[in-house]
DOVOFI-698852 format. One record per residue (C-alpha): residue in one letter; x, y, z. Coordinates in steps of 0.02 Angstrom, whole numbers, padded with zeros to 5 digits. Layout:
// DOVOFI-698852
[A; [X; Y; Z]]
...
// end
This chain:
// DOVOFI-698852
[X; [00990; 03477; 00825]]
[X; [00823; 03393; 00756]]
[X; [00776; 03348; 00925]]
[X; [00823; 03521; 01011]]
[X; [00713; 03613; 00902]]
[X; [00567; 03501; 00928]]
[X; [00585; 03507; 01122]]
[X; [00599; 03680; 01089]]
[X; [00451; 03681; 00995]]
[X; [00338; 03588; 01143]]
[X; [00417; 03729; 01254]]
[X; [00337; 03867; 01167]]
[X; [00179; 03772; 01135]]
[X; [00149; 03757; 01311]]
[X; [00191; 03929; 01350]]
[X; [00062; 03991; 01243]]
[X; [-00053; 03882; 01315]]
[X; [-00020; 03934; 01487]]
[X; [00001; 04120; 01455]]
[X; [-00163; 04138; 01358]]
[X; [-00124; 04128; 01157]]
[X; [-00234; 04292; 01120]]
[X; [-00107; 04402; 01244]]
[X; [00060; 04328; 01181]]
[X; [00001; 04364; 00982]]
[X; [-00035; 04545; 01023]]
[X; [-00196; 04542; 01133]]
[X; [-00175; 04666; 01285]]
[X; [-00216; 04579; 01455]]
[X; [-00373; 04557; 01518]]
[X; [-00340; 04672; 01661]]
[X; [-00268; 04798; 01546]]
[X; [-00442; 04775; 01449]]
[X; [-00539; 04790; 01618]]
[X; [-00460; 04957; 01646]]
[X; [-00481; 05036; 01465]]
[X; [-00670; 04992; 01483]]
[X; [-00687; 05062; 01638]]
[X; [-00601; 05224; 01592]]
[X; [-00712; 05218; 01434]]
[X; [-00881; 05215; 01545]]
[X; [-00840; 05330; 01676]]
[X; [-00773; 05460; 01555]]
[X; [-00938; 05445; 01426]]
[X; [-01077; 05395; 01542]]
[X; [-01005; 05476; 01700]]
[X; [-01020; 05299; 01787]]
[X; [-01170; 05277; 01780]]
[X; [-01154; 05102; 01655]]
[X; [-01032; 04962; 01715]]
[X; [-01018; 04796; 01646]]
[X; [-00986; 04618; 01696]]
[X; [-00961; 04435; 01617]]
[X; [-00783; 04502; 01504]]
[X; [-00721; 04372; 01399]]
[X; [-00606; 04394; 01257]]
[X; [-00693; 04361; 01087]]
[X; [-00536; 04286; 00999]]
[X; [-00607; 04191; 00839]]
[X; [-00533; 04153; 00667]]
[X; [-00684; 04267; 00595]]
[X; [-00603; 04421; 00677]]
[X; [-00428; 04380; 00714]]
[X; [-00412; 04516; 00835]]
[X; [-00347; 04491; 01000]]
[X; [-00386; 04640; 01072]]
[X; [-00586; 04604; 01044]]
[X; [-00693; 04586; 01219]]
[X; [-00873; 04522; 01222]]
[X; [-00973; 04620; 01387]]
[X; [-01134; 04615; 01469]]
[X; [-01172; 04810; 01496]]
[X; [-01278; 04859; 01614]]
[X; [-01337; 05030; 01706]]
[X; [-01284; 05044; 01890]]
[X; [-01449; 05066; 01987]]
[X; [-01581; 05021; 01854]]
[X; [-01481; 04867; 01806]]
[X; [-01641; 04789; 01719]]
[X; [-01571; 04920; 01568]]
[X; [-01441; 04775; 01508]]
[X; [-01372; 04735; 01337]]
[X; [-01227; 04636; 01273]]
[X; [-01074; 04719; 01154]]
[X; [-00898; 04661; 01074]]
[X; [-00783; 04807; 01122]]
[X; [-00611; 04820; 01035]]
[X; [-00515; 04865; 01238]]
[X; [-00353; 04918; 01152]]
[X; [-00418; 05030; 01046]]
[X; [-00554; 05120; 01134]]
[X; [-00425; 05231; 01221]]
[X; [-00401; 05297; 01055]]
[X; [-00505; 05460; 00998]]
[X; [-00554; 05405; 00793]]
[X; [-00607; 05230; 00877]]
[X; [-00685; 05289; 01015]]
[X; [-00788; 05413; 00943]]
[X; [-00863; 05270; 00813]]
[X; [-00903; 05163; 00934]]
[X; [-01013; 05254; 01035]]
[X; [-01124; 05281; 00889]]
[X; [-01176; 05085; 00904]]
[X; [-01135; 05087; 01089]]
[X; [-01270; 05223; 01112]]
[X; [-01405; 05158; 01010]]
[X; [-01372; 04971; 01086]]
[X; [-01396; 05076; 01277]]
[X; [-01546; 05178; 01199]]
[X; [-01659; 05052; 01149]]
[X; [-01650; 04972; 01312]]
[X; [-01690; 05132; 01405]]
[X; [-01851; 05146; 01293]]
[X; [-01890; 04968; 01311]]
[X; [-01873; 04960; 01510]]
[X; [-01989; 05153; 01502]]
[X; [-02118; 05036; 01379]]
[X; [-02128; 04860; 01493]]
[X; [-02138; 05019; 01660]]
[X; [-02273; 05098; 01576]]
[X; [-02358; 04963; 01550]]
[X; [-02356; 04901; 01689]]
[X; [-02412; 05041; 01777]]
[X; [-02567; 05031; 01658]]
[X; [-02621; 04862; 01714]]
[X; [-02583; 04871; 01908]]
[X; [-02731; 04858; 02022]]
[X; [-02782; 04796; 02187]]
[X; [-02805; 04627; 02099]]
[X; [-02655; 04601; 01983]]
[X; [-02480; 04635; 01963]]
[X; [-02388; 04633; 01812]]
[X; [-02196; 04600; 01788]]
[X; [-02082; 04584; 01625]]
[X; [-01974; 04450; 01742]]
[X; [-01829; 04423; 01593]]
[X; [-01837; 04416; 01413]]
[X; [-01947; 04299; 01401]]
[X; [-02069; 04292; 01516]]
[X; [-02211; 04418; 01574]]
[X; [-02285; 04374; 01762]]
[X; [-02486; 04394; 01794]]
[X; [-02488; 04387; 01975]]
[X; [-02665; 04378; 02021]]
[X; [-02710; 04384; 02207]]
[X; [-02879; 04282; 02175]]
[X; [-02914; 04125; 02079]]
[X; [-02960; 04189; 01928]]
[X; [-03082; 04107; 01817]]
[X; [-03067; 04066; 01623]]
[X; [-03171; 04215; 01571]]
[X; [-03089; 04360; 01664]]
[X; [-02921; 04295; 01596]]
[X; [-02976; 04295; 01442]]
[X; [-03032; 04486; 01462]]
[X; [-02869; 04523; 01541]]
[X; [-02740; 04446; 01421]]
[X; [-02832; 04508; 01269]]
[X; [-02836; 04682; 01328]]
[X; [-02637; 04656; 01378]]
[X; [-02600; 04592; 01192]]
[X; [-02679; 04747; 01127]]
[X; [-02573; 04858; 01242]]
[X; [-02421; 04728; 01202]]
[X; [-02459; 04738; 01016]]
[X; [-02468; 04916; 01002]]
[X; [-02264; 04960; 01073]]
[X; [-02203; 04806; 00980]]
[X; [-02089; 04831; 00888]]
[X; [-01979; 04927; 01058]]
[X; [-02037; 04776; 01138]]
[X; [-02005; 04618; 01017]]
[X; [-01830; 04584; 01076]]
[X; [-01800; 04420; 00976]]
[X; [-01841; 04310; 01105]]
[X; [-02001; 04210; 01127]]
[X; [-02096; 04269; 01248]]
[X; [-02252; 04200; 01373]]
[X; [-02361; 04255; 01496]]
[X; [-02356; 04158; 01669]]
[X; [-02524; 04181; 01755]]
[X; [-02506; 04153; 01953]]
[X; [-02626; 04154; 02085]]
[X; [-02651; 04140; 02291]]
[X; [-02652; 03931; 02249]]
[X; [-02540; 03927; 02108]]
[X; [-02393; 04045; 02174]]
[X; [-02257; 03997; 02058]]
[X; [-02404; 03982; 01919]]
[X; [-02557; 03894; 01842]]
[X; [-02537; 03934; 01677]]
[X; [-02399; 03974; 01547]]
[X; [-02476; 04069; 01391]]
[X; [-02350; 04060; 01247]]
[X; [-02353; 04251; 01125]]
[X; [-02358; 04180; 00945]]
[X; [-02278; 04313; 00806]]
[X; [-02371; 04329; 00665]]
[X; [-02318; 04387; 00477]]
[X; [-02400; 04577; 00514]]
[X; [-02294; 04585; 00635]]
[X; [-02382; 04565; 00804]]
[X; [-02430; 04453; 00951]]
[X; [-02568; 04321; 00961]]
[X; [-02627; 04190; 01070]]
[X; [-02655; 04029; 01022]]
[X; [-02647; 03894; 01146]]
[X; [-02622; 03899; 01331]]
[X; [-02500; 03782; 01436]]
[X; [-02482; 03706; 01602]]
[X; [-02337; 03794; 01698]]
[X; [-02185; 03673; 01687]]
[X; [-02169; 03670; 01879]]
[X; [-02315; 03602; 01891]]
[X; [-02275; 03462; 01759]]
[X; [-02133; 03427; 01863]]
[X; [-02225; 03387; 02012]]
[X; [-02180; 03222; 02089]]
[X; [-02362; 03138; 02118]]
[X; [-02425; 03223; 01960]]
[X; [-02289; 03185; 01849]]
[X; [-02279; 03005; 01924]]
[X; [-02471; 02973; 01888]]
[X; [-02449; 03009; 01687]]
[X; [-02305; 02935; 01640]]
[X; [-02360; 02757; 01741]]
[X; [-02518; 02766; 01646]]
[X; [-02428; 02791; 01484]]
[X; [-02288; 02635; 01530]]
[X; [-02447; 02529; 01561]]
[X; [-02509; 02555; 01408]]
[X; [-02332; 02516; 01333]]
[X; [-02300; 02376; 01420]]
[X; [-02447; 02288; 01354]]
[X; [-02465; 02346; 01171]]
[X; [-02324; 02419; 01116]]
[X; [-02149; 02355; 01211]]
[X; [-02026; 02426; 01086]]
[X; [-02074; 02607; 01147]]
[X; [-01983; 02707; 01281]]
[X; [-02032; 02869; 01362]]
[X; [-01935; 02999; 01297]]
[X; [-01904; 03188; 01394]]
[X; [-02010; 03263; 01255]]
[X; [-02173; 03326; 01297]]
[X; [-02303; 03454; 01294]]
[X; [-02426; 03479; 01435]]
[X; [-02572; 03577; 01338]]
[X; [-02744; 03655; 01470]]
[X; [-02917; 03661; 01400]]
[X; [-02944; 03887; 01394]]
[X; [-03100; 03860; 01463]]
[X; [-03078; 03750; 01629]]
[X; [-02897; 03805; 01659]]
[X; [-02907; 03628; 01739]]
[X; [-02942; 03488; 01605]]
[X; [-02785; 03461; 01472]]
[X; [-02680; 03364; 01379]]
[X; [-02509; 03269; 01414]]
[X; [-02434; 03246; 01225]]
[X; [-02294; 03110; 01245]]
[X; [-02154; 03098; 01147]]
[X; [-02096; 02914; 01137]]
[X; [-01933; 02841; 01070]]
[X; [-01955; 02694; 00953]]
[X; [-01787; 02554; 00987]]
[X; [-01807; 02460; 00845]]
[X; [-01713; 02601; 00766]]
[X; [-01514; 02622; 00796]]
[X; [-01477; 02760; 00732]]
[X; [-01272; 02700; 00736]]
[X; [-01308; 02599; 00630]]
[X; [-01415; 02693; 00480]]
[X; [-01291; 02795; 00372]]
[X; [-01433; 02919; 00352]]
[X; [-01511; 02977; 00518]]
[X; [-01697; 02915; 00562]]
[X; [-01795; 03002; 00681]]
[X; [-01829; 02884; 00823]]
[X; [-01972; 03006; 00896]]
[X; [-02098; 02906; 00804]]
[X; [-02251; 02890; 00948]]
[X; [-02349; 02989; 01025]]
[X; [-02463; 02953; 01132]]
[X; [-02565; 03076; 01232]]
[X; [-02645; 03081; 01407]]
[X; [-02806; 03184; 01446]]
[X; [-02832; 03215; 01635]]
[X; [-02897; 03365; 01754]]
[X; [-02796; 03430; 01867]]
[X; [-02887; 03511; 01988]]
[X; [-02947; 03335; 02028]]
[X; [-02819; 03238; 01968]]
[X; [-02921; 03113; 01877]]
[X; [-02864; 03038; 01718]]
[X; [-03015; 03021; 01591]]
[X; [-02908; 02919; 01442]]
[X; [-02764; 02891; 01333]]
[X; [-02718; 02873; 01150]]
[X; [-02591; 02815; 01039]]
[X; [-02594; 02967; 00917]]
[X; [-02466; 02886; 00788]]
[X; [-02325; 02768; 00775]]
[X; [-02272; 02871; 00610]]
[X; [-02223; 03057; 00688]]
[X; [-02037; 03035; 00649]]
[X; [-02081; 03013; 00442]]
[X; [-02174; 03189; 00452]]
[X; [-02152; 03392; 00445]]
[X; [-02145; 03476; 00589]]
[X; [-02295; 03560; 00527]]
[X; [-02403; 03412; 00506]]
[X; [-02345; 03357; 00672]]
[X; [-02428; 03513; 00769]]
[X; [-02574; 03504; 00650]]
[X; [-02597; 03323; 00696]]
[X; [-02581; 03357; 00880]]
[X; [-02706; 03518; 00858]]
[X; [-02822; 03410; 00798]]
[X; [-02849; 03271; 00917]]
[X; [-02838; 03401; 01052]]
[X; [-02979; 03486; 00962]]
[X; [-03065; 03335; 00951]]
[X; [-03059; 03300; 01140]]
[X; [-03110; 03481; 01171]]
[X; [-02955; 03542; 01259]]
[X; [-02934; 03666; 01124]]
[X; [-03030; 03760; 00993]]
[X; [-03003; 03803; 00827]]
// end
């Protein structure tokens, strides 16, 4: 009897499994759930949202079965997108229906405004030389059709901040955000101009990047990290070249910058410490120009970066850069 009701037991496990757990504890079917939502859009927005990407949002937090997590987004504008949970066996129902809309709308709402704000804009900054696109939610394209120098993009992106600055709290959308300045020679783009949020609440920028496809590139890529392996080889062996890096470009040239290298230290096994020891304890940075591809020297910041703040990291890193002149204070 013992051994029926365990088989038994296995049986039902394994239907559940295969049967999706959520549906046989009460959860309505995801095609049941498909066809509530659709009736739901079509009868309040008169089809002119839809949605994509429906999973069910089954958690211990909610227990509910019948909960559905959707990207929303409007038919022929579809940059007006948002994400929602949506309870799809109740939203047939009148008292729950009527509810949620009143998140539902504001979610859909304050989309609307911010795609009329980032088309506004960038109506405001087209011209026969640039074009300006909000390309996802985090970055902001400058498409120049000239090689722009340091100066004019200077003019250009401060006047953009203060345009930026003024609609931001529509346009602050939680994520960070960066311009990507392209031009004739750099199509995919030069330079990648992180937005910095400040306590009051607005935009600055601080230091400008080179654009990670260009960091990528093969010869350029190769070039660096060889000269920063010679330099291990022969002074400090116990250091390997990690993936973490930061490619920093002088605001002035828009050619001349900084390759900040992350390096691993193996002396420390981190299996083997019962507390965890960051093994990120080099850096050593690389100053080159790109335009010419010459590489003027390199330096061993500090073997001690995994003992410090993350603070006192950047500040250390701000300062030799500062010191080379590929940024100013």
């Amino acid at each position: 009897m013992k051994t029926i009701i365990i088989i038994g037991a296995c049986l039902l496990l394994i239907l559940i499994i295969c049967t999706n757990c959520a549906q046989i504890v009460g959860g309505i079917s995801k095609k049941k759930a498909a066809k509530n939502i659709d009736e739901y859009l079509e009868r309040e927005y008169q089809g002119k949202l839809t949605y994509k990407y429906l999973s069910r949002a089954f958690n211990t937090a909610t227990m509910n079965p019948n909960s559905f997590f959707i990207h929303v987004y409007h038919k022929k504008v579809p940059e007006i997108e948002f994400y929602t949970y949506i309870d799809a066996k109740k939203i047939v129902t009148e008292e729950y229906a009527t509810s949620f809309k009143i998140k539902f709308e504001e979610d859909y709402q304050r989309q609307v405004e911010y795609y009329n704000t980032a088309q506004n804009i960038i109506a405001d900054f087209k011209s026969d030389t640039l074009t300006v696109a909000f390309l996802d939610n985090e970055t902001i394209d400058f498409n120049f059709n000239y090689e722009i120098n340091s100066e004019a993009l200077k003019v250009i992106t401060t006047k953009f901040l203060k345009r930026l600055n003024a609609s931001y709290e529509i346009l602050n959308n939680g994520f960070s955000r960066k311009l990507l300045v392209k031009t004739p020679n750099y199509k995919d783009g030069l330079v990648s101009i992180p937005l910095q949020i400040e306590e009051e609440q607005h935009w600055s920028i601080d230091t400008y990047f080179l654009a990670d496809h260009l960091i990528h590139a093969d010869a350029f890529k190769t070039k660096i990290l060889q000269n920063i392996q010679a330099k291990l080889d022969k002074q400090y062996p116990y250091y390997k070249i990690d993936d973490n890096k930061k490619v920093f470009l002088d605001k002035s040239s828009l050619s001349k910058g900084a390759w900040v290298q992350y390096l691993f230290d193996t002396r420390i096994n981190t299996k083997e410490h019962e507390k965890y020891e960051n093994p990120l304890t080099g850096i050593y940075i690389v100053y080159f120009d790109y335009d010419t591809n010459f590489i003027y020297n390199g330096e061993m910041l500090t073997e001690t970066n995994g003992s410090v703040s993350y603070e006192v990291e950047i500040q250390n890193i701000h300062e030799a850069l500062h010191n080379a002149g590929v940024i100013t204070k």
